[in-house]
N, C-alpha and C positions, 0 to 999 in steps of 0.2 A: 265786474271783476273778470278779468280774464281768466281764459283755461289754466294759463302759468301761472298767475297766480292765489288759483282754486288748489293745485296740485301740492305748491307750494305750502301753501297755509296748512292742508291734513296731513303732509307730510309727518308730522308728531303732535301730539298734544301736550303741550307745555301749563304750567301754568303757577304761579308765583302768587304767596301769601303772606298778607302782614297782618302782625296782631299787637295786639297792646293793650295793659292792663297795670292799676295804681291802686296802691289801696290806702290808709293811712295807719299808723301801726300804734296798738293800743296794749297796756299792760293787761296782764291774765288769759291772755291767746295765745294758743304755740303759734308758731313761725314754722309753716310747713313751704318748702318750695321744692316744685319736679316730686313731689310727692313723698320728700323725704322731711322728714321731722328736725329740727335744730334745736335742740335742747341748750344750748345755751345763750338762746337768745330770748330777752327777760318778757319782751313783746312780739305778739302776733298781729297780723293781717285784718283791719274790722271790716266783717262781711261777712253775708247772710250765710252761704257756704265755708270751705276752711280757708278759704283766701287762699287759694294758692295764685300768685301772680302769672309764675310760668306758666303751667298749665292753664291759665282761663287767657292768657297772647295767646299761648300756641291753638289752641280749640279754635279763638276767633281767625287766628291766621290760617287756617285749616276749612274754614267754612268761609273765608274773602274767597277764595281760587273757585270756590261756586254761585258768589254773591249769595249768601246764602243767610247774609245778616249775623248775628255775634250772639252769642252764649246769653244773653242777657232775653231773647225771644225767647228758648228752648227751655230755659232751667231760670226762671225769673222770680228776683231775690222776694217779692211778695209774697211768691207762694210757700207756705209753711214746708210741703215737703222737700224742700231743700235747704232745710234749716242745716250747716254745719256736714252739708252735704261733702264726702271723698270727693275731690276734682279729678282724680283717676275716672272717677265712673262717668265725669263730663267729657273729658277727653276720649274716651273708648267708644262714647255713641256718637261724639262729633267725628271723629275719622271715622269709621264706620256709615253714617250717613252721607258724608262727604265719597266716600268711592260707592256707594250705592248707584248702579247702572252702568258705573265708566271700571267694572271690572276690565282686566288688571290695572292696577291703578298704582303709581311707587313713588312713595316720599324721598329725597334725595335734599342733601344740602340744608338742613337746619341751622339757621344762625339766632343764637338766646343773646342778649343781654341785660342782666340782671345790676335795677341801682339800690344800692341798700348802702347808707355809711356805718351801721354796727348793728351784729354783729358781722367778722369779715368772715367772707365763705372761703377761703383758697382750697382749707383742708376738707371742702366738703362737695368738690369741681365734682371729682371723676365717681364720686356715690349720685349724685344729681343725673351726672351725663348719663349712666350708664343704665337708671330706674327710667329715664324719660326715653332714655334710645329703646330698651325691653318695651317699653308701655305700647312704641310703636312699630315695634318689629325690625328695627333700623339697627348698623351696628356701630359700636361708639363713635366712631370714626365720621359719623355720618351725622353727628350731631355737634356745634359748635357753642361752646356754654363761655360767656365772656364777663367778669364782675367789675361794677364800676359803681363810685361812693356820689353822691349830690356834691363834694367838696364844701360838704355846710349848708348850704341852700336848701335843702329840704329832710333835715334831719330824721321829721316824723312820718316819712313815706315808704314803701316799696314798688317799685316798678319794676316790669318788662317789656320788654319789644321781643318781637320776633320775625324773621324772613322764611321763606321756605319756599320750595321747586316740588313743584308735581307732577310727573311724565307717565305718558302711556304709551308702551308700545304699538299700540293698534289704536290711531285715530278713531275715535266717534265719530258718529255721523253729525252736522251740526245740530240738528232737532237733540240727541242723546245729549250732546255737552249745555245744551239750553234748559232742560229739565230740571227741574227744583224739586228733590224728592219730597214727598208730602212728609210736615210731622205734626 
C-alpha cells in the first residue's frame, strides 16, 4: 500500500451495517416493534425474547460494522434468561459493545424497513421513530422508518432490514478497529 494511499484510508472511519430479522406471528403475543407496543394487532412475534424485529436488524446491523456476529451469539434463544427478554436491553448493550474502544463513535443515517401486511403501522411511524432514535441517542431526523406489506405472499410473518453509517472523528489505529471486544 502506498503512503497515499495509507493516508487516504485513515483519513475517517466509516463504517456501514446491515441487519435483518423474521419472525412468524403467532396469536396470544403482543406485537412489539422499536420497542413500542401495538395493541391492536391480534398477533405477536414467536420468539424466545419479545420479538421485536426492529430492534434484533438493527443490534445485528450495529454489531456487522465490527463483524462482530449477530444477537443470536450474545443473548441466545436457549438460554432461559432471555426468556420474553425487553430488546431495548439487547439494543443498549449491543451499541455500547459496538463503540467500546473506537470512543467517539456516531451513528448517522438509519434506514428501517419494516414488512407486516396487518395490522398497518402509518399511525404508529413517528412513536416508533422517535422510541428507537431516543434509545440511540440520534435525533428523529436521523432515523428513516419505511412500512411495506408481503402483497399476500407472506401473510404470517414480520420482517425487517436495516442499513446504517458509523463515523468517527478520529481514526483508530488499524490494530483498535480490528479488536473484537471480549464478551
Amino acid at each position: 500500500m502506498t503512503d497515499t494511499m495509507t493516508e487516504t484510508s485513515r483519513a475517517a472511519f466509516l463504517r456501514i451495517g446491515f441487519g435483518e430479522d423474521a419472525h412468524a406471528l403467532v396469536p396470544g403475543r403482543p406485537l412489539v416493534i422499536g420497542g413500542v407496543h401495538i395493541p391492536d394487532s391480534p398477533r405477536g412475534a414467536a420468539a424466545h425474547s419479545d420479538g421485536d424485529v426492529l430492534l434484533h436488524a438493527l443490534a445485528d446491523a450495529l454489531l456487522s460494522t465490527r463483524a462482530l456476529g449477530d444477537i443470536g451469539h450474545y443473548f441466545p434463544p436457549s438460554d432461559p434468561q432471555y426468556k420474553d427478554l425487553d430488546s431495548t436491553v439487547i439494543l443498549r448493550e449491543v451499541w455500547a459493545r459496538v463503540r467500546e474502544g473506537l470512543e467517539p463513535l456516531h451513528l448517522y443515517n438509519v434506514a428501517a424497513v419494516l414488512t407486516l401486511d396487518a395490522p398497518k403501522l402509518g399511525r404508529y411511524r413517528e412513536t416508533i421513530r422517535d422510541n428507537v432514535a431516543t434509545l440511540l441517542g440520534l435525533a428523529p431526523g436521523e432515523f428513516g422508518l419505511g412500512f411495506k406489506t408481503s402483497e399476500g405472499l407472506a401473510p404470517d410473518h414480520i420482517q425487517a432490514r436495516v442499513t446504517l453509517l458509523l463515523a468517527s472523528p478520529q481514526t483508530p489505529e488499524p490494530e483498535e478497529i480490528a479488536k473484537t471486544p471480549e464478551h
